[in-house]
N, CA, C and O atoms as a CHARMM CRD file, in Angstrom:
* protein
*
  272
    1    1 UNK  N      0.82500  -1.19200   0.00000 PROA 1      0.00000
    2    1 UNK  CA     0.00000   0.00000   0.00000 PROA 1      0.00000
    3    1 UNK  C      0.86700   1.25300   0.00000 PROA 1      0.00000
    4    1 UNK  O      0.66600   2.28100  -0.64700 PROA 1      0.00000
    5    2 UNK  N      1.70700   1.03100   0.70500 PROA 2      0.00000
    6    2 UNK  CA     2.79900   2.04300   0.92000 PROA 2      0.00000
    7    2 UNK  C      3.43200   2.50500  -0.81100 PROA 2      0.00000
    8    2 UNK  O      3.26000   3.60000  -1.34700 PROA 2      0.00000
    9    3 UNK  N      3.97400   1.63000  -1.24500 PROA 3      0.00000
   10    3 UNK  CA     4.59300   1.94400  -2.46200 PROA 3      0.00000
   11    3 UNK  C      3.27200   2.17000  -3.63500 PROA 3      0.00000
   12    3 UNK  O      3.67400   3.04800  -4.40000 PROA 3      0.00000
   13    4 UNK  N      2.45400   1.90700  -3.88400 PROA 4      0.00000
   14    4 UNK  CA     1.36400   2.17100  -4.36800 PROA 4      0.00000
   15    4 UNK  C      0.82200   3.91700  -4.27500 PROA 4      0.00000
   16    4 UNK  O      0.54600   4.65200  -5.22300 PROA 4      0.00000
   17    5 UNK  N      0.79100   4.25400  -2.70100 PROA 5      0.00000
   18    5 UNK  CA     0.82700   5.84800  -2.40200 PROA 5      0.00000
   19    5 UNK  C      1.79800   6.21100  -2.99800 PROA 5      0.00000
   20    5 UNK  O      1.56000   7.13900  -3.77100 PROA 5      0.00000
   21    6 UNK  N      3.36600   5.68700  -2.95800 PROA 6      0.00000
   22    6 UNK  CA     4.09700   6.88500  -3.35500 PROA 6      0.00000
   23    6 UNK  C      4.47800   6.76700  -4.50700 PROA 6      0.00000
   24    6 UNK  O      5.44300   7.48300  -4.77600 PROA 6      0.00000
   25    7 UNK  N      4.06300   6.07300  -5.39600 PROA 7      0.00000
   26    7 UNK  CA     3.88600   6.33500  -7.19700 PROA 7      0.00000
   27    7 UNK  C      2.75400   7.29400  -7.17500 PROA 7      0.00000
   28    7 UNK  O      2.72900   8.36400  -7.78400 PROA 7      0.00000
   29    8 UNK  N      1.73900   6.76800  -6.35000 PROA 8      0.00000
   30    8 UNK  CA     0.78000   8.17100  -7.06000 PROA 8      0.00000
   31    8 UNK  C      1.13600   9.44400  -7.13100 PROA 8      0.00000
   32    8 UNK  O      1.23600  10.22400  -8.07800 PROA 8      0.00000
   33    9 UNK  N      1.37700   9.57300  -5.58500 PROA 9      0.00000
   34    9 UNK  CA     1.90500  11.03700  -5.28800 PROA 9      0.00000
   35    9 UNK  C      3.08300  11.51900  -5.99400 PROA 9      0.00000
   36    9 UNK  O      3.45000  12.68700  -5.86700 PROA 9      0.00000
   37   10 UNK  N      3.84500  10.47900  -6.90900 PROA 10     0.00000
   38   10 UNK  CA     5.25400  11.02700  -7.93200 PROA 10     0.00000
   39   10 UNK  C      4.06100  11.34000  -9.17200 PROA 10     0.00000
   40   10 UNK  O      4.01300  12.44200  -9.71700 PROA 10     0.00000
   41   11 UNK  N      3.35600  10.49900  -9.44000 PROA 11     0.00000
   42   11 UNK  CA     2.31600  11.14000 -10.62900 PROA 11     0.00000
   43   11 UNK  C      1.17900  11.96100 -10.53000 PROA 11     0.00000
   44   11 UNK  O      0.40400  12.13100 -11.47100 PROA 11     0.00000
   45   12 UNK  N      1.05400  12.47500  -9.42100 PROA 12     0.00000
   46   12 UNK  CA     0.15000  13.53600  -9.68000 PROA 12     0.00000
   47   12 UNK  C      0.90900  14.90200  -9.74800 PROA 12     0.00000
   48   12 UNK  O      0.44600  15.56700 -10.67400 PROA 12     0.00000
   49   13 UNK  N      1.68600  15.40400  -9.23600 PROA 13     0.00000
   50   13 UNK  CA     2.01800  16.89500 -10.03500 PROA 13     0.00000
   51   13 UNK  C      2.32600  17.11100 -11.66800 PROA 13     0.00000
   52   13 UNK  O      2.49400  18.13400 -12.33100 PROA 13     0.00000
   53   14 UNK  N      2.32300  15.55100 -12.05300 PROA 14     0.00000
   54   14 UNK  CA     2.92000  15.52800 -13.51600 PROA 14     0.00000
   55   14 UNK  C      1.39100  15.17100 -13.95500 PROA 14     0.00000
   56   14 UNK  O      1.50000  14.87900 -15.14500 PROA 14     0.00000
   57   15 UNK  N     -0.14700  15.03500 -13.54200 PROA 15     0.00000
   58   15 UNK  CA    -1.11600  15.20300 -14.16900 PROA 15     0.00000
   59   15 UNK  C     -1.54900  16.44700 -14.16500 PROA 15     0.00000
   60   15 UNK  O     -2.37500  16.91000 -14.95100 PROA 15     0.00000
   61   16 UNK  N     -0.70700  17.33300 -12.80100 PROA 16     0.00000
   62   16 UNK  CA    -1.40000  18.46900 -12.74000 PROA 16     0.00000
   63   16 UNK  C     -0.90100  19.73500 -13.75600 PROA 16     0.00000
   64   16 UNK  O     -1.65200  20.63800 -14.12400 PROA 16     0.00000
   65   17 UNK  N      0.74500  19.58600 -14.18500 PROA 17     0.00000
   66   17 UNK  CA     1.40900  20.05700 -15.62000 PROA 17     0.00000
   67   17 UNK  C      0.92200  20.10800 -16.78100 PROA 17     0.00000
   68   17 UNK  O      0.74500  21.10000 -17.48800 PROA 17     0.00000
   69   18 UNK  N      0.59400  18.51600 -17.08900 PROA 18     0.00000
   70   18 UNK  CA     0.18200  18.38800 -18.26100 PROA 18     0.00000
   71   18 UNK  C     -0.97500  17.94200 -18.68500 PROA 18     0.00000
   72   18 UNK  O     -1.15300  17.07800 -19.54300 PROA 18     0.00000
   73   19 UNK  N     -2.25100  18.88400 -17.72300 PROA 19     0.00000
   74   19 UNK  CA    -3.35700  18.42200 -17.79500 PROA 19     0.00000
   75   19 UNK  C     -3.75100  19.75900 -18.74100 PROA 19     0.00000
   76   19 UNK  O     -3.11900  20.76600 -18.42400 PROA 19     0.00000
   77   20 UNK  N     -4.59900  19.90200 -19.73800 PROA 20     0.00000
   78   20 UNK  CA    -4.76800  20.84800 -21.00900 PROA 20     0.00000
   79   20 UNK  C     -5.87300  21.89000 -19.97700 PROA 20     0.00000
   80   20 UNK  O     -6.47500  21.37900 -19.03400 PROA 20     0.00000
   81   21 UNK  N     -6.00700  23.25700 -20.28800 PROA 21     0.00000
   82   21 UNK  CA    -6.52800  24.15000 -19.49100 PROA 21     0.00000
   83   21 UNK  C     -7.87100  23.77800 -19.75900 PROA 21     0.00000
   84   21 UNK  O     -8.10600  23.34100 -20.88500 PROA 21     0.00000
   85   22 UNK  N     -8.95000  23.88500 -18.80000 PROA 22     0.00000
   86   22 UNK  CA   -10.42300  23.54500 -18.43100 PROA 22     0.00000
   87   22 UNK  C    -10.79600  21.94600 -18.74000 PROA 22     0.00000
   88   22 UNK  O    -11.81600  21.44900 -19.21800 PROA 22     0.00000
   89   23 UNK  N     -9.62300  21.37900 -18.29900 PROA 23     0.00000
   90   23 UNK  CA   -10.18300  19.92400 -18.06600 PROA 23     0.00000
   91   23 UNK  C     -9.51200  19.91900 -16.87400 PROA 23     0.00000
   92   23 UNK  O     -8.65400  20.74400 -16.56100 PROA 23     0.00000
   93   24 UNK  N    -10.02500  18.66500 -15.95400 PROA 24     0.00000
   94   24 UNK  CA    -9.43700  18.57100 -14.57200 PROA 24     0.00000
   95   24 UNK  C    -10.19100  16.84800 -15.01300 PROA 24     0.00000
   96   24 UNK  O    -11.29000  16.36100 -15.28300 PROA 24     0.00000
   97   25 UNK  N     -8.55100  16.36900 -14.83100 PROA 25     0.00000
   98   25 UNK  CA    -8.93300  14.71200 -14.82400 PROA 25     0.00000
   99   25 UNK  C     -9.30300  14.43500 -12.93000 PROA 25     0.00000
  100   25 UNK  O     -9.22600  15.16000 -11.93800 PROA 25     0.00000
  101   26 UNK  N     -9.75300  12.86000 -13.19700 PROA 26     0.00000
  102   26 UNK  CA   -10.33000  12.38900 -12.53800 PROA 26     0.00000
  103   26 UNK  C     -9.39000  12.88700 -10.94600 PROA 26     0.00000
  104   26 UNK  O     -9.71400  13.57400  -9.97700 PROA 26     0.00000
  105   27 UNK  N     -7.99300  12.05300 -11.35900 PROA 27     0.00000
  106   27 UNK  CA    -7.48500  12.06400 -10.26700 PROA 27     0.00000
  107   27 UNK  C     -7.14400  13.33200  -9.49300 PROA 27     0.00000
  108   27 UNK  O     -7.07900  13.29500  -8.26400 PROA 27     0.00000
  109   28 UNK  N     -6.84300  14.86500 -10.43300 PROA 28     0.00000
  110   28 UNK  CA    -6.88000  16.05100  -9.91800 PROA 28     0.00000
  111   28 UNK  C     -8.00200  16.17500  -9.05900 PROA 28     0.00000
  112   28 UNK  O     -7.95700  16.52800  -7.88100 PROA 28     0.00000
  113   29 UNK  N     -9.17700  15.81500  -9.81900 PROA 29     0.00000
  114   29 UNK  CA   -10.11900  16.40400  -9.01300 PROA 29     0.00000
  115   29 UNK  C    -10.38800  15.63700  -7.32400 PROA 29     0.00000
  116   29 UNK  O    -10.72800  16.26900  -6.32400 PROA 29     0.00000
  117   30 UNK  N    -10.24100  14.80300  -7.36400 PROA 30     0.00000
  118   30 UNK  CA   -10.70700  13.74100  -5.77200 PROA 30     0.00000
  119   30 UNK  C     -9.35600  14.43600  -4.98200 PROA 30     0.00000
  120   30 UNK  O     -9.36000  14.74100  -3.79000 PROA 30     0.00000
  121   31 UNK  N     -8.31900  14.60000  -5.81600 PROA 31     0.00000
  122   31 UNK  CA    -7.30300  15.14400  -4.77100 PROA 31     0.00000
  123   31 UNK  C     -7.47900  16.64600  -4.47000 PROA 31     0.00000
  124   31 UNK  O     -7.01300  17.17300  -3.46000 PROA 31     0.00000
  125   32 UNK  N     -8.19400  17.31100  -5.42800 PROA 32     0.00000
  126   32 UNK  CA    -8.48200  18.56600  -4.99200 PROA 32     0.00000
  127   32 UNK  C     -9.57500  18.23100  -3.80500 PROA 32     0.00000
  128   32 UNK  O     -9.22400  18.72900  -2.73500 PROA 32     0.00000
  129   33 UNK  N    -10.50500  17.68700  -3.75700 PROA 33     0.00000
  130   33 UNK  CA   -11.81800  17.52600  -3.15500 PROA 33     0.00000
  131   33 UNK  C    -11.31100  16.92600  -1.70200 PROA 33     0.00000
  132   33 UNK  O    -11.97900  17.22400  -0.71200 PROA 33     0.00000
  133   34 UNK  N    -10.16400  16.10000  -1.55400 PROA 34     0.00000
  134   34 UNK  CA    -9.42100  15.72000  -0.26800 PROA 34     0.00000
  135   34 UNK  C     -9.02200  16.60900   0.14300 PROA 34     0.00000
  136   34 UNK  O     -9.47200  16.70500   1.28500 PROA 34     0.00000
  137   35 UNK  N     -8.22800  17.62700  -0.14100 PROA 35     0.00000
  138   35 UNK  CA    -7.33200  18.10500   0.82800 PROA 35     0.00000
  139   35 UNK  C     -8.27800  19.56100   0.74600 PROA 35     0.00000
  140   35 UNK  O     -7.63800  20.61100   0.81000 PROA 35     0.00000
  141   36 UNK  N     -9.57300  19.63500   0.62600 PROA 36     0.00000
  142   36 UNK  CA   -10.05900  20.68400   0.88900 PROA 36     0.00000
  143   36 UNK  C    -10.82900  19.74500   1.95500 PROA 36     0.00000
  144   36 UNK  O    -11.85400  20.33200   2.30300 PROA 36     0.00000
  145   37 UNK  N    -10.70500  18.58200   2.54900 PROA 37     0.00000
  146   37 UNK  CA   -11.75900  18.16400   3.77500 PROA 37     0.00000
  147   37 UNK  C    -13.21900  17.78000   2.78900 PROA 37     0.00000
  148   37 UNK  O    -14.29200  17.86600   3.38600 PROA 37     0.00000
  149   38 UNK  N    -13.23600  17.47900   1.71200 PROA 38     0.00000
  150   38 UNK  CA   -14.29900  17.43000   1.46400 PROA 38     0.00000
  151   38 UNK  C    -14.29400  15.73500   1.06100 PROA 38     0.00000
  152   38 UNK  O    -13.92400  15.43600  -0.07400 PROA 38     0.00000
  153   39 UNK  N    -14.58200  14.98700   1.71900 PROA 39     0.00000
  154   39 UNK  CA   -14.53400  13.30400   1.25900 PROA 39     0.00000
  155   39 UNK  C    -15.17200  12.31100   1.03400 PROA 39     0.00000
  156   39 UNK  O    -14.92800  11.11400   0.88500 PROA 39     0.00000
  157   40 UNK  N    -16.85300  13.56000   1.01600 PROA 40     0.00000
  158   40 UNK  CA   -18.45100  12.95500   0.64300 PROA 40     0.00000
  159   40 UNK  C    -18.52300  13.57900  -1.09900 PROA 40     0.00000
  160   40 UNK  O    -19.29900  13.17200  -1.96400 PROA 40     0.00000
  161   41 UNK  N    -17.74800  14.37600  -1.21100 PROA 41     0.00000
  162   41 UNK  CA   -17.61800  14.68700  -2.29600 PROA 41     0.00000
  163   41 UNK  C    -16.45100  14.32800  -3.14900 PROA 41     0.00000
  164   41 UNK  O    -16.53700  14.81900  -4.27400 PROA 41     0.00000
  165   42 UNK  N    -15.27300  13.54000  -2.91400 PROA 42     0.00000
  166   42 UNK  CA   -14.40600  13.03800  -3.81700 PROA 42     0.00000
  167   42 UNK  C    -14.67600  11.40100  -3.91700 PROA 42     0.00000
  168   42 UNK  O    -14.07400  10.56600  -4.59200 PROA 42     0.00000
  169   43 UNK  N    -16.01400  11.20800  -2.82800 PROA 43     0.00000
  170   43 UNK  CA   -15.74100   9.43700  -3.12000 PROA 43     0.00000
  171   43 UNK  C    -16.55500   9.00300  -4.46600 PROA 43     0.00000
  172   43 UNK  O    -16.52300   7.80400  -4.74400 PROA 43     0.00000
  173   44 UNK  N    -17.23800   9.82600  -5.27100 PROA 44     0.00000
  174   44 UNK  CA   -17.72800   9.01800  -6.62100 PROA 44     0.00000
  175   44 UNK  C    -16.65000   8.99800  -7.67600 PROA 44     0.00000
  176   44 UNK  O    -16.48200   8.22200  -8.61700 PROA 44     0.00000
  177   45 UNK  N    -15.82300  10.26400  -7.19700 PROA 45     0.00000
  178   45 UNK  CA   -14.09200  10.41600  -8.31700 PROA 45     0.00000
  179   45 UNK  C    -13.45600   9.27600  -8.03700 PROA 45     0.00000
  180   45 UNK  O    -12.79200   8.72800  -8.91700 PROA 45     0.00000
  181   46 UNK  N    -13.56100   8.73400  -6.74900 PROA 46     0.00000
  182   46 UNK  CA   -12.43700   7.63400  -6.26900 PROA 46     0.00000
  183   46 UNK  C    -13.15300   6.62200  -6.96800 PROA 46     0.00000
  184   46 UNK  O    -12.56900   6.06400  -7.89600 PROA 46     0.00000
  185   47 UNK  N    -14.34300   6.28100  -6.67500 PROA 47     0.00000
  186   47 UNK  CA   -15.36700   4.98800  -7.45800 PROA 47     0.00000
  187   47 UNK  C    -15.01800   5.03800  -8.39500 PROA 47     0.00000
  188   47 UNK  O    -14.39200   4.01600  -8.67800 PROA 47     0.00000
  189   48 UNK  N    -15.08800   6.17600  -9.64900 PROA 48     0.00000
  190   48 UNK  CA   -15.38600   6.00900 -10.87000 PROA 48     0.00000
  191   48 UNK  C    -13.77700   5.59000 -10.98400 PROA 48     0.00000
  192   48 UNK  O    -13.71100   4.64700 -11.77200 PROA 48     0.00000
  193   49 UNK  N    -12.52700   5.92800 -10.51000 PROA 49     0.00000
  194   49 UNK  CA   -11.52900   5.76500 -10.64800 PROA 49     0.00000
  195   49 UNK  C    -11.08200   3.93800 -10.42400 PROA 49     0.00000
  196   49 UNK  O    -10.48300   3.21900 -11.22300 PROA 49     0.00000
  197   50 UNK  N    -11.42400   3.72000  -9.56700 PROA 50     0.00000
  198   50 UNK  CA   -11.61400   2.33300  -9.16100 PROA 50     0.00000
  199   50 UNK  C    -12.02800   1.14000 -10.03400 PROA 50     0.00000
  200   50 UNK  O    -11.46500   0.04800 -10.10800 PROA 50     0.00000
  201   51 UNK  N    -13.28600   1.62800 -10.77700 PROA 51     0.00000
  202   51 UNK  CA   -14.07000   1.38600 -11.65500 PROA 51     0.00000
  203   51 UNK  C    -13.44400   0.79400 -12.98400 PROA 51     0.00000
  204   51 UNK  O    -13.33500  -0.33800 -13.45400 PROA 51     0.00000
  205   52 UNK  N    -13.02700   2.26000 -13.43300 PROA 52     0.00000
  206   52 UNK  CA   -11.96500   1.95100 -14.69300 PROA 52     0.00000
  207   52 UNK  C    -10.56000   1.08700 -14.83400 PROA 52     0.00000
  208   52 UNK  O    -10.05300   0.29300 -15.62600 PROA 52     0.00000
  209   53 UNK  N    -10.17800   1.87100 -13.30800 PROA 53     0.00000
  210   53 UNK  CA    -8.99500   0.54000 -13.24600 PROA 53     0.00000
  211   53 UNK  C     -9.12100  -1.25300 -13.44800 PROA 53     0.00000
  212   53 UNK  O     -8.50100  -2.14500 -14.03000 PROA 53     0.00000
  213   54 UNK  N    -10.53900  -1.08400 -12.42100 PROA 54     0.00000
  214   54 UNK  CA   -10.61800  -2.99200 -12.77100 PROA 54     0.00000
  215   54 UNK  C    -11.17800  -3.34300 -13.66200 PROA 54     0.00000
  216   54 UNK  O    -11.30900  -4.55300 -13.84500 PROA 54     0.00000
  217   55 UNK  N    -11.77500  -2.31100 -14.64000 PROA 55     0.00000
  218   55 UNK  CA   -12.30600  -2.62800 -16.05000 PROA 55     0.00000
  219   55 UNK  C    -10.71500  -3.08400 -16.72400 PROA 55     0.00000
  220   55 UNK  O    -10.44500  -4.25400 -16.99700 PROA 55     0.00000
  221   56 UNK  N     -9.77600  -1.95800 -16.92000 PROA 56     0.00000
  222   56 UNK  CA    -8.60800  -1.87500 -17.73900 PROA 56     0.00000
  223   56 UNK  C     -7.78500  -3.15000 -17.23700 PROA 56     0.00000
  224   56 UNK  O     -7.18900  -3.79900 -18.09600 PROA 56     0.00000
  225   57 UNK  N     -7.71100  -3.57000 -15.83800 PROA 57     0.00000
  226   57 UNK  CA    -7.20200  -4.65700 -15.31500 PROA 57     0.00000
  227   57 UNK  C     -7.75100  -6.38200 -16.29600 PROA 57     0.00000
  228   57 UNK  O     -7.15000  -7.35400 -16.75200 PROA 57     0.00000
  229   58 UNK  N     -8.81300  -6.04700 -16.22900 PROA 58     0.00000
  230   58 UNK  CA    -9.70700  -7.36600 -16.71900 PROA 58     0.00000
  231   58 UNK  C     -9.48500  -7.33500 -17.85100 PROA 58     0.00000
  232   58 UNK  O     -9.32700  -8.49100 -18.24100 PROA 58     0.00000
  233   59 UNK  N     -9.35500  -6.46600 -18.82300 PROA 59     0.00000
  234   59 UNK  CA    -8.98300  -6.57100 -20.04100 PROA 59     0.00000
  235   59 UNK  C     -7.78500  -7.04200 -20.63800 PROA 59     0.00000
  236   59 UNK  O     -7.64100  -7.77600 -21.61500 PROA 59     0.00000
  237   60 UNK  N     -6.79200  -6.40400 -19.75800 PROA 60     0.00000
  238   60 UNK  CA    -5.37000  -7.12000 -20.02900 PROA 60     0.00000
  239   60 UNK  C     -5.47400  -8.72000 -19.19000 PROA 60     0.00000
  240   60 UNK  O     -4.89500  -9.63400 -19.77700 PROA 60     0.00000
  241   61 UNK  N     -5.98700  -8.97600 -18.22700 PROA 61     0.00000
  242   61 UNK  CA    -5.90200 -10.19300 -18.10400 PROA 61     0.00000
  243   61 UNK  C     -6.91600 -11.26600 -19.00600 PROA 61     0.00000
  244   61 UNK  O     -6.70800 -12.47600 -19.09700 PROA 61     0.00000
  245   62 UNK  N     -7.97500 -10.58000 -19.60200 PROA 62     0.00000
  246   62 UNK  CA    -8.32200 -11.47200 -20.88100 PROA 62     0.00000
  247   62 UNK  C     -7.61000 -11.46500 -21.89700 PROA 62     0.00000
  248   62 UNK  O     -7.63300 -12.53500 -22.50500 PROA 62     0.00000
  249   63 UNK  N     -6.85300 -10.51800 -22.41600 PROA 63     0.00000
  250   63 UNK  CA    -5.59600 -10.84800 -23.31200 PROA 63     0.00000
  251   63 UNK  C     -4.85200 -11.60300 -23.19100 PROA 63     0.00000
  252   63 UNK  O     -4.75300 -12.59300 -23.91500 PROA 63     0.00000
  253   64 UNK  N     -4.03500 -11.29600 -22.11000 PROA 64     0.00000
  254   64 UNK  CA    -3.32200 -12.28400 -21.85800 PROA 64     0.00000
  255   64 UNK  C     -3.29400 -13.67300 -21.59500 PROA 64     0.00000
  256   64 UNK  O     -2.28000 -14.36700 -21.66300 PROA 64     0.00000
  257   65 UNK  N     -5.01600 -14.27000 -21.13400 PROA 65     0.00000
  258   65 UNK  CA    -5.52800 -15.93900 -21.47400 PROA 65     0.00000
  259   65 UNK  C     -5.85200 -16.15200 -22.71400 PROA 65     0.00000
  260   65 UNK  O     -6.24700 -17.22400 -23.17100 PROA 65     0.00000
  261   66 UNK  N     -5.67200 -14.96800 -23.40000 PROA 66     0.00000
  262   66 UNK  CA    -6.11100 -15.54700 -24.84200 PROA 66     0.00000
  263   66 UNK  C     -4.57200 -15.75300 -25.76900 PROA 66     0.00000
  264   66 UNK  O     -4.23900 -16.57700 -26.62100 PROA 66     0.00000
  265   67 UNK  N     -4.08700 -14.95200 -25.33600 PROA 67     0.00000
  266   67 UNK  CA    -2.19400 -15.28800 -26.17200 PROA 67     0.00000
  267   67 UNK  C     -1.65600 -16.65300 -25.91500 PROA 67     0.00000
  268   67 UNK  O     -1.03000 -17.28800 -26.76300 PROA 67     0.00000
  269   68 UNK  N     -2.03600 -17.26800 -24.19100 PROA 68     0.00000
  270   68 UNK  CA    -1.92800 -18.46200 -23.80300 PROA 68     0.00000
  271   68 UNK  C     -2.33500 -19.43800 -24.63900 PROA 68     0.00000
  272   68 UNK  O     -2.24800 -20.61800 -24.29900 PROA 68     0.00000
């Protein structure tokens, strides 16, 4: 869990650089919405974030039983 936090936290100032002006990706935003105390309001960013990951997860692991 530990090393997991601290990749994120190396990749989020580099989403917050090269994020294009008037978009705010997912992960900007739940981290904006945290550290303003607000954490009834960043948990559908965290869901939807969650979400996609184990979608994108499942996909590469059906690839990869199918190369098998």
């Amino acid at each position: 869990m530990v090393l997991v936090f601290v990749i994120a936290m190396k990749e989020l100032p580099i989403a917050f650089l090269l994020s294009p002006r008037g978009f705010r990706p997912l992960s900007i935003t739940m981290f904006s919405r945290t550290s303003e105390g607000m954490p009834m309001e960043a948990a559908p960013y965290a869901a939807a974030i969650l979400v996609f990951s184990a979608l994108f997860v499942g996909v590469v692991l059906r690839h990869d039983k199918k190369a098998d």
